[in-house]
N, C-alpha and C positions, 0 to 999 in steps of 0.2 A: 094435424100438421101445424095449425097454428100455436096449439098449447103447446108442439114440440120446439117450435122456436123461439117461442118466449122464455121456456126453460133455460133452451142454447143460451138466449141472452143476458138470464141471470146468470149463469156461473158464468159468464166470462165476465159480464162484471165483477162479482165477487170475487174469481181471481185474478183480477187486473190490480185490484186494491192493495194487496199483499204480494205483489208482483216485483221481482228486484230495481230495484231504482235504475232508471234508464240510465244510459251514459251523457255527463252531462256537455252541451254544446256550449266551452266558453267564448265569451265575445274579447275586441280586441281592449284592450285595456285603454284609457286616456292619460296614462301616465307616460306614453312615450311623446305624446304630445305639450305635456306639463314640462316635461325633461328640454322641451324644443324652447317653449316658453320663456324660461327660468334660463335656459343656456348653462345648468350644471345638472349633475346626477347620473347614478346608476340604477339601471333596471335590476330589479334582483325579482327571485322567486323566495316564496317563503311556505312552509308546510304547516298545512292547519289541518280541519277535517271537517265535517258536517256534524250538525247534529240537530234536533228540534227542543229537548228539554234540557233540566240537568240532571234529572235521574239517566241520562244518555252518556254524560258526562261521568258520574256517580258510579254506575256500569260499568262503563269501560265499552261500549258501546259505538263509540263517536269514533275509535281506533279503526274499527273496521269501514270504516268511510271518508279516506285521506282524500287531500287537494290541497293544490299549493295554490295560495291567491299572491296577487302584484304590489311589488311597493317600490317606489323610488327615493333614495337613502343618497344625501349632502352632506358631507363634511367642509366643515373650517379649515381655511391654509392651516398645515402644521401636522405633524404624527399624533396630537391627541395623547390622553384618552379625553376625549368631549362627552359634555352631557348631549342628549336627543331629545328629541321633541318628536314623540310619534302625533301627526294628522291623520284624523279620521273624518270620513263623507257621511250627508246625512241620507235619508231615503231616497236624495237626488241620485246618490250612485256619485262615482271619480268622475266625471262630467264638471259638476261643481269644480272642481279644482281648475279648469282649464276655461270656465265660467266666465262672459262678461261682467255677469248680475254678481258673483263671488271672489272682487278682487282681493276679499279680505284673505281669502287661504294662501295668496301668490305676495299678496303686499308684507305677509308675515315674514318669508322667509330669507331676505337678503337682511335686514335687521337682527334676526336671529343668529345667522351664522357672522353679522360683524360682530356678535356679543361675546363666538364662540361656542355657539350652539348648532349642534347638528339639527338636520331635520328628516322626517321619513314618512313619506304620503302612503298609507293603505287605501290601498283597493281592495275591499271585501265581496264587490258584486261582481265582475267581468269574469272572475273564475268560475263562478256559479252559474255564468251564464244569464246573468242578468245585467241592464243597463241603471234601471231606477227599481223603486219598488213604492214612490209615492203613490201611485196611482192601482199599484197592487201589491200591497204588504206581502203577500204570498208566495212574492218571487224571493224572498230570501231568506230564512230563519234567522231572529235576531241572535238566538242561544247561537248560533255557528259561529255570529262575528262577533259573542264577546269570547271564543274559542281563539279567532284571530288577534286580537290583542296580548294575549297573552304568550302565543306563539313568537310572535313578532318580539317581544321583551326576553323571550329564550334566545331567538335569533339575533338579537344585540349583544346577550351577552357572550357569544362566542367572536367579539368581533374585539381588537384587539386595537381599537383607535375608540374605542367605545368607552364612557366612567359608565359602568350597568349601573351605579349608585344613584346617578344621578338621570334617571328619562322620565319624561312628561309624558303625558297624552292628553289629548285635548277635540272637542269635535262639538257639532250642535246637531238636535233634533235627533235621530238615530245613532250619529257621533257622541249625541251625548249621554245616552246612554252606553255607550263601551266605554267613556270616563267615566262615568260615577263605578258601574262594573270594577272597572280597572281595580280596585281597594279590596274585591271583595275577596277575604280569608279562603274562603268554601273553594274557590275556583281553583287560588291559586296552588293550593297546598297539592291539587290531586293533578293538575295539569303541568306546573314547572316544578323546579327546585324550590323549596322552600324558605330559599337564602334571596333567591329573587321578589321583589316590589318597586314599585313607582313611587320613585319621591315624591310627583306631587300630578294633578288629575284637576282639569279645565272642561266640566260637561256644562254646556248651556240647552235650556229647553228642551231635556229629554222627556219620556215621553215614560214615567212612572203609575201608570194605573192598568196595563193589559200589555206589557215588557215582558212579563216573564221575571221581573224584581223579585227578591228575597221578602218572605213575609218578616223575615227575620237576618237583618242584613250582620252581617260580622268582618267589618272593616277594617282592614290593615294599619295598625296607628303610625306606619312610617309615611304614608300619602297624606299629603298635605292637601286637601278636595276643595276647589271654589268654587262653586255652585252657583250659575246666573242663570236668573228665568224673568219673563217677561209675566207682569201682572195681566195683561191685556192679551197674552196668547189665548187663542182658541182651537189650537190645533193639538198640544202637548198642553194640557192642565198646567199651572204652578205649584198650584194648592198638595197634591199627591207626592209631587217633590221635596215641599218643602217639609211634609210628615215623613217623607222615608228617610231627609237628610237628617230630622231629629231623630229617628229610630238611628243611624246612624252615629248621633254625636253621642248618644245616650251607651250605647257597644263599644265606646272607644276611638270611635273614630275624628281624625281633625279636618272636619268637616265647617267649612262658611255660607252661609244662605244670605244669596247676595239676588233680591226681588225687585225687579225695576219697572216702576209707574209710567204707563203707557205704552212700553214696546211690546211689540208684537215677536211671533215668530220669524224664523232667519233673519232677525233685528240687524246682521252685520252685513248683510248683501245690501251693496250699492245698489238699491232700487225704492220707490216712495212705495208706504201701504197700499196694496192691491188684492183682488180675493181670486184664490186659485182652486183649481180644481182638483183637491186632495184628498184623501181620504184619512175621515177621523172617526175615533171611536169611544166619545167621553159619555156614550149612550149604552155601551156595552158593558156588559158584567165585567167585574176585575180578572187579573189572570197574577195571582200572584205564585211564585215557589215556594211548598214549604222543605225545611231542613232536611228532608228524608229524599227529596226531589219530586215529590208527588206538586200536581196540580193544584193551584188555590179552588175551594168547592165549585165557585159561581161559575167558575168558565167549565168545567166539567163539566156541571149541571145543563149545562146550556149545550154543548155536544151530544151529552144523554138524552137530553128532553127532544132534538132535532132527529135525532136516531143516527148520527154521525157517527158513533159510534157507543156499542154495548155498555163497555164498561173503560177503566180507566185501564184494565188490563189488556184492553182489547185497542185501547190508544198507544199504549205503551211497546206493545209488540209489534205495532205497525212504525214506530219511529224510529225504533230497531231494523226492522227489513228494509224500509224505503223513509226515511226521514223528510225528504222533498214532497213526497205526497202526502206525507202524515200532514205535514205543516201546512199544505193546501187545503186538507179536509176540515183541518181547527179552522178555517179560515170560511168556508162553506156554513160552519154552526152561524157565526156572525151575520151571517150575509140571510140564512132562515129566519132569524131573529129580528131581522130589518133593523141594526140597532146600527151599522155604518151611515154615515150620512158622508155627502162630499160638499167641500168647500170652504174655506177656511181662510184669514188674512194671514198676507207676509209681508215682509219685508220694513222700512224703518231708514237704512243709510243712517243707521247707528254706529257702522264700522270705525270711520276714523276717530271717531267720540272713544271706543272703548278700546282701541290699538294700544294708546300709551297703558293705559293700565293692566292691559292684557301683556304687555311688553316686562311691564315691570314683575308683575309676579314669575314669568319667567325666572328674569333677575335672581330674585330674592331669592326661588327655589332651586335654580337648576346651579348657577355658581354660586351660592353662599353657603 
């Protein structure tokens, strides 16, 4: 009887694993409270999808698992057409934006729209059902929200107060990785029109060594990319940035590596250097994309070796059926491997120091 239940209990594991993706429970967005904030803006829905790699992408794969995530979208007095400024959150989740410690995301946008710049807050975790994902990467696929970015620049371009010629994106830490994204060829050629691109792309302290980054990035040369990382982060490497942004300028792309001595991560929240409890991974094997969308080896290897999963075909199928739990079990090899460790410094009250210049390149890219 016993051997018969331990049986029972394998295969209901094993088919819970390849079991269809549950329905997801999203949480309330902090963008209606941004909108109370700010005292402008409309709530809009916007249609994206899931997905965990780009071979999901590549597929065609990520179609069969729509969702619309939240954004709140400001215009300048006047019929327009304005350029925009998409905001992106970083692992804090839309939270930040309504943030004591993050008045740099709310202090940006009455300057912006005196310039005549739209702006448009993404929220990529509430519809997913998540608040943060500092504390558990696992709650949201990066590959989904560089899926949402892209959406969001389809969704401007039907909007008829909109110049599409001219929209930014800009974000830190996780934010910044969907800027540097934002350029890449591969994405956008299979997911919008191919007439669409971001003039210009503001990623600080993203997080290039286990992102899911191209081994081989193929950058859009119409994105103008300015690139800020703190020499002193401990959280998001510089060093791994500052080699993807030259694989970058090396492809084409106009790309600026802009390294700044002593700051730390979320260098722009109003708060002095503190050490939190975050989760980092500069101890884990890389995770890079290659062009065909397969896996970079090391982060395989490290799934195979744990028995997380068979093979890479056996990864692959499961991100297909349930992408939310594939993404959880990548995340279980890490955590065998002991290689996440938590704790990491932030913050700086660099914000006002870096507003004007962050203002200006505005400027120079969005009306000139």
């Amino acid at each position: 009887m016993k051997k018969i239940f331990v049986i029972l209990i394998c295969l209901l594991f094993t088919s819970s694993v390849f079991a269809a993706e549950k329905k997801i429970k999203p949480k309330k967005t902090p963008l209606k409270r941004l909108s109370k904030q700010l005292k402008n803006g409309e709530l809009i829905k916007i249609q994206s999808f899931q997905a965990v790699t780009f071979k999901n992408i590549k597929e065609g794969s990520y179609k069969e698992h729509p969702i619309e995530v939240d954004a709140l979208i400001t215009y300048p007095e006047g019929d327009g057409p304005f350029p925009v400024l998409l905001i992106v959150h970083s692992s804090g989740g839309a939270g930040e934006f309504v943030s004591e410690w993050y008045k740099f995301f709310r202090d940006q946008q009455k300057p912006l729209l005196d310039m005549g710049i739209a702006t448009m807050y993404l929220d990529n975790f509430s519809a997913r059902g998540a608040k943060d994902t500092y504390r558990d990467q696992s709650k949201a696929s990066i590959w989904a929200t560089y899926i949402d970015v892209f959406m969001a620049l389809e969704y401007l371009s039907k909007q008829s107060k909109v110049n599409i010629k001219k929209i930014g994106v800009s974000g830190f830490s996780r934010g910044g990785n969907l800027s540097l994204m934002a350029s890449e060829k591969k994405l956008r050629n299979i997911l919008v029109s191919k007439d669409l691109y971001f003039a210009a792309a503001q990623p600080r302290s993203p997080e290039c060594r286990v992102a899911g980054m191209f081994e081989n990035p193929t950058p859009m040369p119409e994105t103008k990319t300015w690139l800020v990382h703190g020499l002193a982060d401990d959280y998001t490497l510089a060093g791994p940035c500052a080699d993807l942004a030259k694989k970058m300028q090396a492809n084409g792309g106009d790309v600026k590596i802009d390294l700044r001595e002593g700051w730390y991560h979320s260098f722009t929240g109003n708060y002095a250097v503190e050490r939190v409890a975050a989760q980092q991974f500069n101890k884990c094997p890389t995770w890079y994309t290659k062009d065909d969308g397969s896996m970079g080896g090391e982060y395989l290897d490290m799934m195979i070796k744990h028995g997380i999963f068979k093979s890479e075909d056996e990864f692959d199928a499961m991100t297909r059926e349930n992408p939310k739990k594939a993404f959880q079990m990548a995340f279980k090899a890490m955590k065998k491997e002991k290689c996440i460790k938590v704790g990491v410094k932030e913050g700086g009250d660099h914000g006002r120091k870096f507003m004007p210049e962050y203002l200006k390149f505005w400027k120079d890219n969005l009306l000139n």
